[in-house]
KEMAR-884139 format. One record per residue: residue number from 1; residue in one letter; y, z, x of N, C-alpha, C in turn. Coordinates in Angstrom, 1 decimal. Example, Ala and Ser with C-alpha at 12.3 -4.5 7.8 and 13.67 -1.06 7.14 Angstrom:
2
1, A, -5.7, 7.8, 13.2, -4.5, 7.8, 12.3, -3.3, 7.8, 13.2
2, S, -2.2, 7.1, 12.8, -1.1, 7.1, 13.7, 0.0, 7.9, 12.9
//
This chain:
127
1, X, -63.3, -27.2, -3.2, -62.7, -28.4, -3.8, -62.9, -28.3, -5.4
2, X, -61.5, -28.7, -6.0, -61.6, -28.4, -7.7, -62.0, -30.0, -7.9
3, X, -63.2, -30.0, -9.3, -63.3, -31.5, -9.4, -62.7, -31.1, -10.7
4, X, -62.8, -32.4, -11.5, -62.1, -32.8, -12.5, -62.8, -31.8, -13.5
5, X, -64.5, -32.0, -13.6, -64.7, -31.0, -14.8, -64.5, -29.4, -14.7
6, X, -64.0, -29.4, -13.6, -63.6, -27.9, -13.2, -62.6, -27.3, -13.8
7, X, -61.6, -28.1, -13.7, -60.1, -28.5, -13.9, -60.3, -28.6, -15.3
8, X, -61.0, -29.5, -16.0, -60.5, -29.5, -17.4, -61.4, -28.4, -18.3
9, X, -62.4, -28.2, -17.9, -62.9, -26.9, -18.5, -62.0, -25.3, -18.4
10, X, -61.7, -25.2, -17.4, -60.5, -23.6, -16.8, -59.2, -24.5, -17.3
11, X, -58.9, -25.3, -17.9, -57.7, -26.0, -19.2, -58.1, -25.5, -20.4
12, X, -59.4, -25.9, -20.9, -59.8, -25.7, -22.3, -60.4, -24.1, -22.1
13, X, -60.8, -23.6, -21.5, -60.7, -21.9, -21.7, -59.5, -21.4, -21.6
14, X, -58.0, -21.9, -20.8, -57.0, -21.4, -21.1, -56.8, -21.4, -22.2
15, X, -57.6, -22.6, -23.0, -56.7, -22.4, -24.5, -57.3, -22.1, -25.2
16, X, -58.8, -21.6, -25.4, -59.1, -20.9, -26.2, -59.1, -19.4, -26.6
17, X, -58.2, -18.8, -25.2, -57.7, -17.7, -24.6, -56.9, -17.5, -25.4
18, X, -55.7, -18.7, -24.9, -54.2, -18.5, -26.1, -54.7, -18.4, -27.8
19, X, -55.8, -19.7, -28.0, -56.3, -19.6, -30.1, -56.7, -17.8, -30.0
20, X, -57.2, -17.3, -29.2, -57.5, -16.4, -29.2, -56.3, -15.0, -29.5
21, X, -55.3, -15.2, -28.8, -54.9, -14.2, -28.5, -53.4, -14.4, -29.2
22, X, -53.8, -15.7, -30.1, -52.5, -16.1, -31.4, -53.2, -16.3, -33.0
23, X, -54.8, -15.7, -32.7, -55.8, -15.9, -34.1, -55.1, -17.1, -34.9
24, X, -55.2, -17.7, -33.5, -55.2, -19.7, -34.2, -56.7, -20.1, -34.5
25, X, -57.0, -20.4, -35.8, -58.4, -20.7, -35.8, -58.6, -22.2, -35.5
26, X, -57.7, -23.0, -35.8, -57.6, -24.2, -35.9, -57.5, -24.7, -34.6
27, X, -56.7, -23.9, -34.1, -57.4, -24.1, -32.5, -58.3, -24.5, -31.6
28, X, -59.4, -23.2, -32.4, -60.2, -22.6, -31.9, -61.6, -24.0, -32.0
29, X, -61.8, -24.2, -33.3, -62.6, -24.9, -33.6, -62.9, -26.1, -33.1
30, X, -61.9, -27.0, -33.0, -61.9, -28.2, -31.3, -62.6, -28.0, -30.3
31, X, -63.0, -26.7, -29.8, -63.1, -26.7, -28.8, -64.5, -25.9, -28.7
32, X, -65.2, -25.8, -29.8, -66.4, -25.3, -29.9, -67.6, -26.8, -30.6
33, X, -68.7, -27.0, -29.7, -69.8, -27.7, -30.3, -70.3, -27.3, -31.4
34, X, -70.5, -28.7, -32.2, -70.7, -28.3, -33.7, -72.2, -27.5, -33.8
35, X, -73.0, -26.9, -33.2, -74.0, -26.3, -32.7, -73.9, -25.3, -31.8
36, X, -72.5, -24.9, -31.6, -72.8, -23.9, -30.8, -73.0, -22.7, -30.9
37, X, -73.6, -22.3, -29.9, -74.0, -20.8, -29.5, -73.6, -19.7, -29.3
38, X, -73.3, -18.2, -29.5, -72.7, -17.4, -28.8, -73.4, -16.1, -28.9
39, X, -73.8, -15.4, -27.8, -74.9, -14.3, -28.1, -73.7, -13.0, -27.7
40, X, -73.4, -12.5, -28.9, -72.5, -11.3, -28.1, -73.0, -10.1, -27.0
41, X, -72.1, -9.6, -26.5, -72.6, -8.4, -24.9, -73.4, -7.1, -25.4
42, X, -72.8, -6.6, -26.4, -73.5, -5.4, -26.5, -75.1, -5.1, -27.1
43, X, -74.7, -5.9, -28.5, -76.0, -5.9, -29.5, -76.4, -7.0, -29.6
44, X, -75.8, -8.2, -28.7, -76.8, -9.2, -28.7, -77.1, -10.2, -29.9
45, X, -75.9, -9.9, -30.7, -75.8, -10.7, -32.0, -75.7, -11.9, -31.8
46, X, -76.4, -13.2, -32.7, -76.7, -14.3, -32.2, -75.9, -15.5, -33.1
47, X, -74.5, -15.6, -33.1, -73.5, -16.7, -33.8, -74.4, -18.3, -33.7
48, X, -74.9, -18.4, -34.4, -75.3, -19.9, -34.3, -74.2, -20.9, -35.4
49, X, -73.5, -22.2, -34.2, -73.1, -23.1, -35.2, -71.3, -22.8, -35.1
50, X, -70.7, -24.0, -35.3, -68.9, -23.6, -35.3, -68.6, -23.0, -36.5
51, X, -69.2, -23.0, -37.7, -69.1, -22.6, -38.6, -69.2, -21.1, -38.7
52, X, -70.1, -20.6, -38.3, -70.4, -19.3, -38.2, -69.4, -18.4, -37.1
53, X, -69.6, -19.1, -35.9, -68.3, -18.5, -34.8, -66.8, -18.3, -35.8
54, X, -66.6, -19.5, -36.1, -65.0, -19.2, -37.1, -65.0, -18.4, -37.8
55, X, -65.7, -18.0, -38.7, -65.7, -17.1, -39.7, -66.2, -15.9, -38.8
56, X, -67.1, -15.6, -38.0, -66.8, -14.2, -37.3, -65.4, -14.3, -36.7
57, X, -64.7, -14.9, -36.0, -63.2, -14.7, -35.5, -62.4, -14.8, -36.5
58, X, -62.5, -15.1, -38.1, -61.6, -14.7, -39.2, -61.8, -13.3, -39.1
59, X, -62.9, -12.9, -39.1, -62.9, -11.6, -39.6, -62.5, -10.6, -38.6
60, X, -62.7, -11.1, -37.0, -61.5, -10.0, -36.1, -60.5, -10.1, -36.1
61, X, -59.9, -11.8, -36.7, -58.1, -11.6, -36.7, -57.6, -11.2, -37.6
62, X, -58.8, -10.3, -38.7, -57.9, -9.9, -39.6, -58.3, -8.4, -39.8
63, X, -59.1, -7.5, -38.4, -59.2, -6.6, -38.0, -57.9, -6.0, -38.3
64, X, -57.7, -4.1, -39.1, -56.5, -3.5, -38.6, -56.3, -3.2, -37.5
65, X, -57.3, -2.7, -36.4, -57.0, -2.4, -35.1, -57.5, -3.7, -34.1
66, X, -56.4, -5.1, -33.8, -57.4, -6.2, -33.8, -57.2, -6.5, -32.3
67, X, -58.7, -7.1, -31.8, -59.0, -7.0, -30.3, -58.9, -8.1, -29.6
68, X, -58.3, -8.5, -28.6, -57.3, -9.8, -27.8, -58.8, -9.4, -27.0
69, X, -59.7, -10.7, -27.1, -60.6, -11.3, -26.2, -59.8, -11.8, -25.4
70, X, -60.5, -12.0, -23.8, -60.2, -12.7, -22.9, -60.7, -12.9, -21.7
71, X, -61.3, -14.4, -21.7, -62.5, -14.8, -20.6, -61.6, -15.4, -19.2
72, X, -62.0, -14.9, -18.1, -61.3, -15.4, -17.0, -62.8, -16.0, -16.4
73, X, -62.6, -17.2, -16.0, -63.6, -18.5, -15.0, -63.6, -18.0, -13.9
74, X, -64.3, -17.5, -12.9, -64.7, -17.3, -11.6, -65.2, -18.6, -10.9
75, X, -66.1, -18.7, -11.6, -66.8, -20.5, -11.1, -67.1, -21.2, -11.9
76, X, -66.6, -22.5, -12.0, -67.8, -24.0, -12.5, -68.5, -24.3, -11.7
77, X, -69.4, -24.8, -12.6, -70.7, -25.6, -11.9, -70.8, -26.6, -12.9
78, X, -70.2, -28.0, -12.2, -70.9, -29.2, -13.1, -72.0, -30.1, -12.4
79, X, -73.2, -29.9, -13.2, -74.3, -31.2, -12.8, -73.5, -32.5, -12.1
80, X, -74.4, -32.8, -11.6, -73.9, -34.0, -10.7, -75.2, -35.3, -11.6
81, X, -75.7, -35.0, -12.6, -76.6, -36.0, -13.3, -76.0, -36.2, -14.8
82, X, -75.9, -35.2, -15.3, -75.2, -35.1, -16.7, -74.2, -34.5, -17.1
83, X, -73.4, -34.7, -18.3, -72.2, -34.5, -18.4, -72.4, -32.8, -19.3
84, X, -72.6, -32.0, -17.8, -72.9, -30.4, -19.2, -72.3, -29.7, -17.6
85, X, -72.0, -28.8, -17.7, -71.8, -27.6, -16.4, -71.5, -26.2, -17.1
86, X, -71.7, -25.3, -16.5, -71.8, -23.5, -16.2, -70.5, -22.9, -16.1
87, X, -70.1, -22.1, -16.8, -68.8, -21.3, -16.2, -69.3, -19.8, -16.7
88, X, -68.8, -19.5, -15.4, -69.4, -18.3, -15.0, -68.1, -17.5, -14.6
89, X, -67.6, -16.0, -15.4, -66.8, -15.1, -15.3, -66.8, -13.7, -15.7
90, X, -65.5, -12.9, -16.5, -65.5, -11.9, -16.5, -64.5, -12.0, -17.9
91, X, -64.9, -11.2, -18.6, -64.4, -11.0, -20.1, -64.3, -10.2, -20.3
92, X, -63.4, -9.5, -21.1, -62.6, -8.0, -21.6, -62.4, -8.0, -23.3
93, X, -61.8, -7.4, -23.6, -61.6, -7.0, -25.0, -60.3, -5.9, -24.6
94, X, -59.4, -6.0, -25.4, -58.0, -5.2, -25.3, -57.3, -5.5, -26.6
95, X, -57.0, -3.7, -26.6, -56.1, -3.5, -28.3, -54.6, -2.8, -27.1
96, X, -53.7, -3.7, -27.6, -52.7, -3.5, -26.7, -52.8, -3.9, -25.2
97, X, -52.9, -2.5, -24.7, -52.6, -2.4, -23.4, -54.0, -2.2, -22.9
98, X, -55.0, -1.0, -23.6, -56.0, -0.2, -23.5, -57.4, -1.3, -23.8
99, X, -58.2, -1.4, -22.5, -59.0, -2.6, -22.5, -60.3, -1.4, -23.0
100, X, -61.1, -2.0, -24.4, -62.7, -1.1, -24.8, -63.6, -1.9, -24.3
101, X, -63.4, -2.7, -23.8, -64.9, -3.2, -23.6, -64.6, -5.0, -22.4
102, X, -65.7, -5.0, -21.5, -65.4, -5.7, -20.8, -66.4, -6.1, -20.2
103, X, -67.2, -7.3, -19.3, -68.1, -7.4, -18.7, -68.0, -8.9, -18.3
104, X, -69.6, -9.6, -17.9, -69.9, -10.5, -17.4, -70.2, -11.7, -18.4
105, X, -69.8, -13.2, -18.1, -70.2, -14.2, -19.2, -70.8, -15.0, -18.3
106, X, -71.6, -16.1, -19.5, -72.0, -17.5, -18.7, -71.5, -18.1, -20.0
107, X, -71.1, -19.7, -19.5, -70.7, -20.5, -20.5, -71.3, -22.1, -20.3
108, X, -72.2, -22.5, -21.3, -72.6, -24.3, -21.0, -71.8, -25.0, -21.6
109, X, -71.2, -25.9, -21.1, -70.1, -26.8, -21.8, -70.9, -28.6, -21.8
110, X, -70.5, -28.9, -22.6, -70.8, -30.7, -22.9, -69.6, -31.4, -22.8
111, X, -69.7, -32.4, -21.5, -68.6, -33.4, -22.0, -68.9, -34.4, -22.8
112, X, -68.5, -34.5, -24.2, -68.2, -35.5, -25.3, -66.9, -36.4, -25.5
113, X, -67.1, -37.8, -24.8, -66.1, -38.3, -25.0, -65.3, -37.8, -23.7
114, X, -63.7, -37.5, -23.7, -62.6, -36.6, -22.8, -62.9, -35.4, -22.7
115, X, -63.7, -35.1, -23.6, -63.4, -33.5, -23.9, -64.6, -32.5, -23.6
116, X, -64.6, -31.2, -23.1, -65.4, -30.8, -23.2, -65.6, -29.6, -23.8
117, X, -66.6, -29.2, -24.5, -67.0, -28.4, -25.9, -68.1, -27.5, -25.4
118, X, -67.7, -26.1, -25.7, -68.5, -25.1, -25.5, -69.8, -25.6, -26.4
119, X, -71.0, -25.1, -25.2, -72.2, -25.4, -26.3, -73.0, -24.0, -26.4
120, X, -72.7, -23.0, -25.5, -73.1, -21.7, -25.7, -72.6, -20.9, -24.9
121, X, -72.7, -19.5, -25.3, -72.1, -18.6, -24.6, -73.2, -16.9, -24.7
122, X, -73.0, -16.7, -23.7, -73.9, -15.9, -23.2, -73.0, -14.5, -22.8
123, X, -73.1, -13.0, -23.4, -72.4, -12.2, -22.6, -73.0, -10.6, -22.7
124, X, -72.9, -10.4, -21.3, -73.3, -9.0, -21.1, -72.3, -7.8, -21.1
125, X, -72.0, -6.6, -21.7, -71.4, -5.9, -21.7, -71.3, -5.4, -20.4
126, X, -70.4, -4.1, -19.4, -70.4, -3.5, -18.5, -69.8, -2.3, -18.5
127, X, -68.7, -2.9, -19.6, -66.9, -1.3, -19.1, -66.8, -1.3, -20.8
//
């Protein structure tokens, strides 16, 4: 059964997919907690803050060889006490057609208000 925070979270990852994959930053930023987190897969680099995430995704959309992230949701998990739940999937990296790099994510989200806002993200490299 899809509940609502399921539903509007696998919404707001679709579109952070699309800011992503149209280096809309303005997008992007709505949809990230002013504190958020992001530990990248390989080396484990540690983005603290929306401030910091944007300006690292300035600087891949303005990559010459530039790389189309993209996280697909396997599962939510929203608490049944507070307004935070898990999404749990599979993420890639692709210049064109040719995918470099790919693997496993976790994601905490906060509902604030309607909306809910990444508060960290967690990712392991694989492919």
């Amino acid at each position: 059964m899809t509940t609502e925070a399921d539903l509007s979270i696998r919404l707001t990852r679709a579109a952070f997919n699309r800011a992503l994959a149209e280096a809309d930053l303005a997008a992007i930023g709505p949809l990230l907690a002013p504190d958020a987190v992001l530990v990248t897969g390989t080396d484990s680099a540690l983005l603290s803050g929306r401030k910091a995430q944007l300006l690292a995704w300035k600087r891949e959309f303005a990559a010459p060889e530039r790389v189309i992230y993209t996280r697909t949701p396997d599962r939510v998990v929203a608490s049944s006490i507070e307004p935070i739940a898990f999404e749990h999937g599979t993420w890639q990296g692709a210049v064109g057609d040719r995918i470099i790099a790919s693997g496993d994510y976790t994601a905490k989200w906060r509902q604030t208000g309607a909306a809910w806002l990444i508060e960290a993200e967690l990712y392991l490299t694989l492919g």
